[in-house]
N, C-alpha and C positions, 0 to 999 in steps of 0.2 A: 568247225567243232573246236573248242576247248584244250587245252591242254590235259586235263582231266575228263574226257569225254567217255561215253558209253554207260552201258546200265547200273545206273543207282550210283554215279557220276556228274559232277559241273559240266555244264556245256557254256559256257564263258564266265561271266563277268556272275559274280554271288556269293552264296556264302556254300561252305561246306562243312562234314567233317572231317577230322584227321586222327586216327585213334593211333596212341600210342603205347609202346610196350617196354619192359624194362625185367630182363631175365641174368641171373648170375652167367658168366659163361665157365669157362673152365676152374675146376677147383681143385688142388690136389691137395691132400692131406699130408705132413711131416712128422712121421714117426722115428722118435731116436728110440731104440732097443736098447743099449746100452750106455744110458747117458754120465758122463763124467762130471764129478764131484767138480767148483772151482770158482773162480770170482768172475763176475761179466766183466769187462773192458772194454768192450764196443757195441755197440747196436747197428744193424743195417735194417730200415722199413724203405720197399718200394709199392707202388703199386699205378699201374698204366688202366685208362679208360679211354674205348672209342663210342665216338656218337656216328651213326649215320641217319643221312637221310636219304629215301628210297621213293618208289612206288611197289605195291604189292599187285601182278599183272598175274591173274588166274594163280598157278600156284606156283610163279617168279618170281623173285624178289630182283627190283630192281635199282642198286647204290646208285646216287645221283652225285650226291658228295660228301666227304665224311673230316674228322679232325682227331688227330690224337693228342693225348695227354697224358704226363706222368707227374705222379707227386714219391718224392724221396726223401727220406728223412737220416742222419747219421748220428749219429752218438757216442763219447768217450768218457772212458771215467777221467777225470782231472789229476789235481795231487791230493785232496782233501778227501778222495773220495766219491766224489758226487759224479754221478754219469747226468752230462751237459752237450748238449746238441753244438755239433761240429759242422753239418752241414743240413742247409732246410732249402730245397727246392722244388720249383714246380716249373715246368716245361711243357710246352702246346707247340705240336709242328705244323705247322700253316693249312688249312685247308686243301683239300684235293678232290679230284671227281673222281666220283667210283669209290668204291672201298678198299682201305687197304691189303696190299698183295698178298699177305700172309695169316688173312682172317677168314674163316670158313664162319659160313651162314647158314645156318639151320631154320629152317622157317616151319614153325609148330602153329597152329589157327586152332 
């Protein structure tokens, strides 16, 4: 049998499908109450994304192997005034099996 074997599954060598999904995960909203009058001087944007890949095994999910990534952005004001990117990076840490250890998986069909 296949590595993808059993009903409405490859049993070797052919074609298949592989349906993919893509859901926001955690979002939390920033409400300032009391926000203060003043000039910006810096800016900080980050924002991290995982991909994995799985099998979905009855109602299992199961990570095979996954990869992260983060994009950062920083920003200052200068002397003239102008708020000018001080720091622009992106970082990806190396592939790994399994999902990473501090990601909960909800799985919705």
């Amino acid at each position: 049998m296949g590595r993808f074997s059993g009903p409405g599954r490859l049993n070797g060598p052919g074609a298949g499908t592989v349906s993919m999904s893509d859901r926001a995960g955690f979002v939390a909203l920033i409400q300032v109450s009391d926000p203060k009058r003043g000039t910006l001087v810096k800016a900080h944007w980050a924002m991290e994304f995982v991909a994995i890949i799985g099998s979905l095994v009855g109602d299992t999910f199961l990570p095979v192997k996954s990869v992260v990534w983060r994009l950062e952005d920083d920003h200052a004001v200068d002397s003239s005034g102008a708020l000018n990117p001080t720091k622009t990076e992106a970082k990806a840490e190396g592939p790994q099996n399994g999902a990473p250890a501090d990601l909960a998986i909800d799985i919705k069909q």
